[in-house]
DOTI-975188 format. One record per residue (C-alpha): residue number from 1; residue in one letter; x, y, z. Coordinates in pm, whole numbers. Each point is the difference from the previous one (the first is absolute). Layout:
(atom NUM; 'A'; (X; Y; Z))
...
***
This chain:
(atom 1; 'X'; (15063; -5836; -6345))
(atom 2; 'X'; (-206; -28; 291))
(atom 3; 'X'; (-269; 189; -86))
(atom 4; 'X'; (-37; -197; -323))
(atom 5; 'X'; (4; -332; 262))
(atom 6; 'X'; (-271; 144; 134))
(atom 7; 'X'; (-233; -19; -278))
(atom 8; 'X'; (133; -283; -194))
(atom 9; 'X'; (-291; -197; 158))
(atom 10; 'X'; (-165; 166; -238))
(atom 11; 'X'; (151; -160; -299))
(atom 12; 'X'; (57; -351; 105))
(atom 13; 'X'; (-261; -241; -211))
(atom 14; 'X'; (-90; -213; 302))
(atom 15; 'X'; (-248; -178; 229))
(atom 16; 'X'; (-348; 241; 66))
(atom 17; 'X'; (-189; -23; 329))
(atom 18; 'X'; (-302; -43; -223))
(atom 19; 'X'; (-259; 0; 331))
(atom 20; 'X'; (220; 2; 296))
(atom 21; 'X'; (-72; 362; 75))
(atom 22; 'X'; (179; -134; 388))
(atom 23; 'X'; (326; -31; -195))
(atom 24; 'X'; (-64; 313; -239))
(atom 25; 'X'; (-45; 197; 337))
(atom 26; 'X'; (264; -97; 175))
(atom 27; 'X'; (245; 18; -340))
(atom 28; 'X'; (-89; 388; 1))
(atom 29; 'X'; (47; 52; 374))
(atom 30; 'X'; (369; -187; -23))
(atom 31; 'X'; (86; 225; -316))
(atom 32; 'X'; (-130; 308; 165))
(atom 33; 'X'; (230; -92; 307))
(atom 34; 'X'; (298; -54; -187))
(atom 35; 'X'; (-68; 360; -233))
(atom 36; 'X'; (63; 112; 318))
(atom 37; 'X'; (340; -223; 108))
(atom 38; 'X'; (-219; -128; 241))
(atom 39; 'X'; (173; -316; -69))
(atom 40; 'X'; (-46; -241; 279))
(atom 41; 'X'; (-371; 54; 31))
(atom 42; 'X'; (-38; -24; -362))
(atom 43; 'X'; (153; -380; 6))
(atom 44; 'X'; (-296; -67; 190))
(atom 45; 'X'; (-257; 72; -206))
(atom 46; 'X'; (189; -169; -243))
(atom 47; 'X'; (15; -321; 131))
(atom 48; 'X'; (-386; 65; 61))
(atom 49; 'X'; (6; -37; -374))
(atom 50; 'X'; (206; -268; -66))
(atom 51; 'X'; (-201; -211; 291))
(atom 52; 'X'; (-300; 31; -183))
(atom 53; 'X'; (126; 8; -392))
(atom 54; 'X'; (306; -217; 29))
(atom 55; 'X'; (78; 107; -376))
(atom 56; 'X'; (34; 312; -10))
(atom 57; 'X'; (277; 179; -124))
(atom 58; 'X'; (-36; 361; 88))
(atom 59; 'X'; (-73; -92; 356))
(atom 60; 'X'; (392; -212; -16))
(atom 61; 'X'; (97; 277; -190))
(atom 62; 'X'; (-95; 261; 220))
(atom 63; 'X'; (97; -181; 327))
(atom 64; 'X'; (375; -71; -153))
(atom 65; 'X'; (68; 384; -41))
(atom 66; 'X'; (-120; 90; 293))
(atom 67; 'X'; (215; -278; 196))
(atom 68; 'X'; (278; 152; -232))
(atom 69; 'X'; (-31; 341; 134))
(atom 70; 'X'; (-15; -150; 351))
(atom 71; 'X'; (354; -145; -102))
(atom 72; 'X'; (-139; -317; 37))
(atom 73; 'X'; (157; -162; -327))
(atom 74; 'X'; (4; -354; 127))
(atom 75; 'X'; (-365; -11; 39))
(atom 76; 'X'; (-46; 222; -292))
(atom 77; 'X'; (135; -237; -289))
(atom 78; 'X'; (-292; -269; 143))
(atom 79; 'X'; (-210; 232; -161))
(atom 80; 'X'; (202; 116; -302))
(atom 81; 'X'; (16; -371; -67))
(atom 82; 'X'; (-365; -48; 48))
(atom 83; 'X'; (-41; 305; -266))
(atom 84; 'X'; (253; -142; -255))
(atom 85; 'X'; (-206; -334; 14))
(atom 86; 'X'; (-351; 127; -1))
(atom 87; 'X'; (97; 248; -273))
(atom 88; 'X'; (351; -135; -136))
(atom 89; 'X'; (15; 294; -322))
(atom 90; 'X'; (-19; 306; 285))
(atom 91; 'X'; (334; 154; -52))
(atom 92; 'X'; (-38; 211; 311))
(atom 93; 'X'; (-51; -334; 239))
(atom 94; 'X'; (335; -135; -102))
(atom 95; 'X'; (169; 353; 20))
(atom 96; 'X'; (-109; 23; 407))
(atom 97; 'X'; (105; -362; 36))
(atom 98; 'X'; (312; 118; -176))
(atom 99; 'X'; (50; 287; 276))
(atom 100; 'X'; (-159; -189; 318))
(atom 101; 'X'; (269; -237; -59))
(atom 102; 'X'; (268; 291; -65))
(atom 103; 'X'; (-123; 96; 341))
(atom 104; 'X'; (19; -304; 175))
(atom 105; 'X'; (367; -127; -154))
(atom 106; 'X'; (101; 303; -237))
(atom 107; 'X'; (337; -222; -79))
(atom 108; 'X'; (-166; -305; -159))
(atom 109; 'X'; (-20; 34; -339))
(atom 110; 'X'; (-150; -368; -87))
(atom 111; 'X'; (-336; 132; 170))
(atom 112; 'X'; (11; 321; -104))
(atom 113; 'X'; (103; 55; -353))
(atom 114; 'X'; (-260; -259; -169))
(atom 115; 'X'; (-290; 238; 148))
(atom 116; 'X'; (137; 294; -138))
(atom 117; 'X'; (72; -132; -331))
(atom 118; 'X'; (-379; -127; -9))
(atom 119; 'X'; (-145; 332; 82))
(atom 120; 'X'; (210; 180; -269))
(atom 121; 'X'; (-101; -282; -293))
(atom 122; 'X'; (-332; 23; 77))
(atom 123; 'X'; (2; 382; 11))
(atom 124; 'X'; (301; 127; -129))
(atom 125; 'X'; (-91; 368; 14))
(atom 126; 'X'; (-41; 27; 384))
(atom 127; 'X'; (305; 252; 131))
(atom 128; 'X'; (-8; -102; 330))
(atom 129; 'X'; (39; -376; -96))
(atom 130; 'X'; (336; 84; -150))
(atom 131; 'X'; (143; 214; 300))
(atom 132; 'X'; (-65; -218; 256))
(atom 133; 'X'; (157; -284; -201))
(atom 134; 'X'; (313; 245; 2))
(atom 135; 'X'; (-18; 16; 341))
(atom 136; 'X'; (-9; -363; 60))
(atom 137; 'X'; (299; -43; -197))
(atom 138; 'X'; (176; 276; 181))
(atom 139; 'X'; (-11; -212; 277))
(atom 140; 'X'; (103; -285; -198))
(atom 141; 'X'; (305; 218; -120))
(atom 142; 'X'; (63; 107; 366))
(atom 143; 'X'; (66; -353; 85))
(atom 144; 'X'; (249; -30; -272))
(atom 145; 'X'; (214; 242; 24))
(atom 146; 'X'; (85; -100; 366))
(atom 147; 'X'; (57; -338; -96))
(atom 148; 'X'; (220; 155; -269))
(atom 149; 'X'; (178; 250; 249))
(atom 150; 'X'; (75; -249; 233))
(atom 151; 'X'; (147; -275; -278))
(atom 152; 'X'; (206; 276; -112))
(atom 153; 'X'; (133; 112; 347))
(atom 154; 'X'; (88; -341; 46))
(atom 155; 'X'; (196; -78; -294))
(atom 156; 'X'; (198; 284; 49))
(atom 157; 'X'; (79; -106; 352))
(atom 158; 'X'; (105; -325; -138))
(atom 159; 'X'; (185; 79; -348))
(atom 160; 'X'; (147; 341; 75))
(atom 161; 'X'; (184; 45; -325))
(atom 162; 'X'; (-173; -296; -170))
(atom 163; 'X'; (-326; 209; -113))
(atom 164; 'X'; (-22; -41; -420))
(atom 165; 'X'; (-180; -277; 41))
(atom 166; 'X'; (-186; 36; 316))
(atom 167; 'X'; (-94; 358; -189))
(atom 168; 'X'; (-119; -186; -317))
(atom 169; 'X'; (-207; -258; 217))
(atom 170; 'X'; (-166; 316; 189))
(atom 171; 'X'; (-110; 180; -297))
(atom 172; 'X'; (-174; -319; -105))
(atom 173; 'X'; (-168; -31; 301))
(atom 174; 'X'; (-129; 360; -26))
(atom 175; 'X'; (-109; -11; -346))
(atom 176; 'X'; (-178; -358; 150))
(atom 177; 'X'; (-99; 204; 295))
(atom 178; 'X'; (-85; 372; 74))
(atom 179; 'X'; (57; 125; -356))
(atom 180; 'X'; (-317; -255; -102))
(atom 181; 'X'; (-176; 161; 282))
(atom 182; 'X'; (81; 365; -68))
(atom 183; 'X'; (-95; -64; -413))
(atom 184; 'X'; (-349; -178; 140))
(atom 185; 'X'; (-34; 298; 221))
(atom 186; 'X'; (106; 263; -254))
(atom 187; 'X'; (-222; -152; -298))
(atom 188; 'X'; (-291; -40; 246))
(atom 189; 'X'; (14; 381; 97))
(atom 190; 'X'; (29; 130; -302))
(atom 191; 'X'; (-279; -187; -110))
(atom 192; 'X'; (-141; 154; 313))
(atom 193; 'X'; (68; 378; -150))
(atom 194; 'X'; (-99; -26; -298))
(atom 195; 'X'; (-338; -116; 146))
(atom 196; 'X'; (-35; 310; 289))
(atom 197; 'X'; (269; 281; -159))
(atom 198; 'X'; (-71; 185; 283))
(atom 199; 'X'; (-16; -197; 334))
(atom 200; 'X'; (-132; 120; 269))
(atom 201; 'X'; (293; -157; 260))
(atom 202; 'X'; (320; -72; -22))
(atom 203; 'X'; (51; -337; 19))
(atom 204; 'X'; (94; -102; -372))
(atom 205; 'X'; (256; 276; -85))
(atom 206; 'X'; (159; -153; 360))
(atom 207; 'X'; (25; -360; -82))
(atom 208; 'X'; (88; 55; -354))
(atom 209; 'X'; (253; 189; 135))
(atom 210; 'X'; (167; -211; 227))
(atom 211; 'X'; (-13; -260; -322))
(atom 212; 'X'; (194; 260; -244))
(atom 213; 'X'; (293; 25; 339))
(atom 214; 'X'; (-1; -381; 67))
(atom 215; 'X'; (58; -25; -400))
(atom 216; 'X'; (238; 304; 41))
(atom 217; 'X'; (-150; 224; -207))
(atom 218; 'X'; (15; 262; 213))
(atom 219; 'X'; (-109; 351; -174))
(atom 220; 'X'; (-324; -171; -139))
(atom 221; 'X'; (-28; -53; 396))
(atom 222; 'X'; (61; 294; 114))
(atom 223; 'X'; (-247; 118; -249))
(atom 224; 'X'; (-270; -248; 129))
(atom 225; 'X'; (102; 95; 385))
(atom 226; 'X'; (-50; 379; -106))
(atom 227; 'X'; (-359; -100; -75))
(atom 228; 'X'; (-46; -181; 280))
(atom 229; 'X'; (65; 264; 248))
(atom 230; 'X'; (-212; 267; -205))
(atom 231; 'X'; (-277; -213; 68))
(atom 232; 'X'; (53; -87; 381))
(atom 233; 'X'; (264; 254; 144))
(atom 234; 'X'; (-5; -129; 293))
(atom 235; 'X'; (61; -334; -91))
(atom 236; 'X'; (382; -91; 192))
(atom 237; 'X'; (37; -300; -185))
(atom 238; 'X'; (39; 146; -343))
(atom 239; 'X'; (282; 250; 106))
(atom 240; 'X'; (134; -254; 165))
(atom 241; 'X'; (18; -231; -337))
(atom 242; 'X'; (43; 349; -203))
(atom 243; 'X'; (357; 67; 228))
(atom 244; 'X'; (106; -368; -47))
(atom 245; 'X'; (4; 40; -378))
(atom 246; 'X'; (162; 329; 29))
(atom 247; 'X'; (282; -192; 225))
(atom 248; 'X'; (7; -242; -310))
(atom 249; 'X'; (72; 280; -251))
(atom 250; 'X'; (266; 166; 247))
(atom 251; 'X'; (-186; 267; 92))
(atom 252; 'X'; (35; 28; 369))
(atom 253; 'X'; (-94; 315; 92))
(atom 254; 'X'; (-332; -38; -164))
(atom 255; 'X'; (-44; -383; 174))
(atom 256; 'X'; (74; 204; 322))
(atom 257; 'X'; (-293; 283; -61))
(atom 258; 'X'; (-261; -302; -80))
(atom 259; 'X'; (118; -172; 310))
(atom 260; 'X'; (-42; 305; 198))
(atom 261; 'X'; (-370; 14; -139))
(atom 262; 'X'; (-82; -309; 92))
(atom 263; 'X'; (148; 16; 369))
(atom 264; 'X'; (-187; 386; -19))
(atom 265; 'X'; (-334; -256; -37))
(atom 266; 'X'; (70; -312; 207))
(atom 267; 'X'; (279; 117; 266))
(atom 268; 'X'; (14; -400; 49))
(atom 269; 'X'; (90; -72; -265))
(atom 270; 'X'; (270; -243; 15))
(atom 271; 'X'; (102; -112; -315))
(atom 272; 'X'; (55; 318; -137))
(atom 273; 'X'; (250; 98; 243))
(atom 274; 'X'; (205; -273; -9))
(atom 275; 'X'; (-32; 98; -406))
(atom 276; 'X'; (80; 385; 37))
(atom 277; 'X'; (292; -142; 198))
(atom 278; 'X'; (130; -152; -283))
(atom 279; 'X'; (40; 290; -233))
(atom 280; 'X'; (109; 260; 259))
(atom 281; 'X'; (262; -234; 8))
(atom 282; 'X'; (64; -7; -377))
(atom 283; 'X'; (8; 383; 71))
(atom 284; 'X'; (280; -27; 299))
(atom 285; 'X'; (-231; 105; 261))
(atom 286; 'X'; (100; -287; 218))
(atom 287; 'X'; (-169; 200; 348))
(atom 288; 'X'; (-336; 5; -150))
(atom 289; 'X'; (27; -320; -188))
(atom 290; 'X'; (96; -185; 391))
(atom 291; 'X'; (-308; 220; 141))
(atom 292; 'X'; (-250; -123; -283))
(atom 293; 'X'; (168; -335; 90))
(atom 294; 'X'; (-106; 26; 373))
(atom 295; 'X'; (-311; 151; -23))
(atom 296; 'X'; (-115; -326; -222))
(atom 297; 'X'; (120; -257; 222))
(atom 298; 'X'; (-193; 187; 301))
(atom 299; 'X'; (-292; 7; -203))
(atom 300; 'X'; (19; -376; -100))
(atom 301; 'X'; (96; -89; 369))
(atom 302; 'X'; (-304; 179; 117))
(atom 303; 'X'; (-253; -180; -252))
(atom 304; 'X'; (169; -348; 102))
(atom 305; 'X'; (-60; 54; 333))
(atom 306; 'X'; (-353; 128; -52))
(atom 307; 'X'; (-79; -354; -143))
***
């Protein structure tokens, strides 16, 4: 997707330079810079442009992704909104908006969303419009099912033997919740597969996959994990999700040998410890379940005291 960023300049029906060869000159020198993620220096020549052709749209354009791949999103979207006003039908301008402000505040879905909805009316058959969508609404769906964990820990704390209707009013609140999120997610991915059959990364297979296990179907995520590891094996994260689902299904031994793989690739890897804890336990290995348990706390100890 970058590389097509990079020439999208290209295609925008915009302003001209008409005579100001100063501007034209400094235009190519910025886009030459930034070719070469030469990011920083590019923004100056940039604003060389804009100082002398206020107007023009390739010059915001061009400054906002490179102020992007600074990881400046803040400043960015200044320029993603100049873009969207100068040239309001660019589908492109409103899907960089859409991910400067996923950068900035990737849990607020009123700014967000609307950008990402934009870019796909206006050019519904852009792939990477729809996965990045998908993983804005992962976070969204993050955010849910702790509100959702916590609501139920505390009812049960509360109503121990009183749960009918406290179960009742929790399913509503997921289907309200993280089950929208993970059928947003889900339709927006597959959307995103039928468009590129054959991605090149792993990064749909994984979200769609944590979707299916939030929405506990948990072969068609396991399937979906499978793929996800083919295509980055050394990706932690999906055995780590792959060995939760397994511990949903029952099948501990094969939770344990994903949660081995992902400690194998990040030996700090605290979460899935304090996971393969849990089903050595389920197995009766209460030694090895206590040492996964200590080995996470030192590990979260040590990364609270690094901060």
């Amino acid at each position: 997707m970058k590389n097509l960023l990079i020439i999208l300049f290209c295609c925008l029906s915009l302003q001209v330079w008409g005579q100001d060869k100063e501007a034209e000159t400094y235009y190519k020198n910025g886009l030459e810079k930034y070719n070469l993620k030469k990011y920083q220096e590019a923004i100056l020549d940039f604003d060389k442009v804009i100082s002398l052709s206020p107007n023009d749209v390739n010059a915001y354009w061009q400054r906002g992704l490179s102020k992007f791949y600074l990881k400046q999103p803040d400043v960015a979207i200044l320029d993603f909104d100049r873009v969207i006003q100068l040239s309001p039908n660019f589908a492109e301008g409103y899907y960089m908006r859409g991910r400067a402000r996923y950068a900035k505040s990737p849990y607020k879905s009123l700014e967000i969303m609307p950008d990402y909805d934009k870019a796909i009316e206006l050019k519904p058959t852009i792939a990477e419009f729809y996965l990045h969508r998908a993983i804005a609404n992962n976070s969204f769906m993050s955010v849910e099912l702790y509100a959702e964990s916590m609501s139920k820990a505390t009812t049960n704390l509360i109503n121990i033997g009183k749960s009918k209707e406290q179960q009742k009013q929790y399913d509503i609140n997921k289907e309200e919740g993280s089950w929208k999120y993970a059928k947003l997610i889900i339709a927006d991915l597959d959307k995103f597969l039928t468009l590129i059959p054959t991605p090149k990364d792993n990064r749909a297979y994984y979200y769609r996959g944590i979707s299916k296990k939030v929405l506990e179907k948990y072969q068609e995520a396991i399937l979906d994990f499978d793929k996800a590891i083919q295509l980055a094996p050394k990706d932690e994260k999906s055995y780590e999700e792959r060995a939760e689902t397994n511990f949903a299904l029952g099948k501990y031994k094969e939770a344990i040998a994903d949660f081995d793989k992902a400690i194998e690739l990040d030996p700090e890897y605290a979460g899935a410890y304090r996971q393969r804890a849990k089903a050595k336990e389920k197995l009766g290995l209460k030694a090895e379940s206590a040492a996964d348990e200590a080995k996470a706390d030192e590990i979260y100890k040590k990364n609270k005291d690094k901060k």
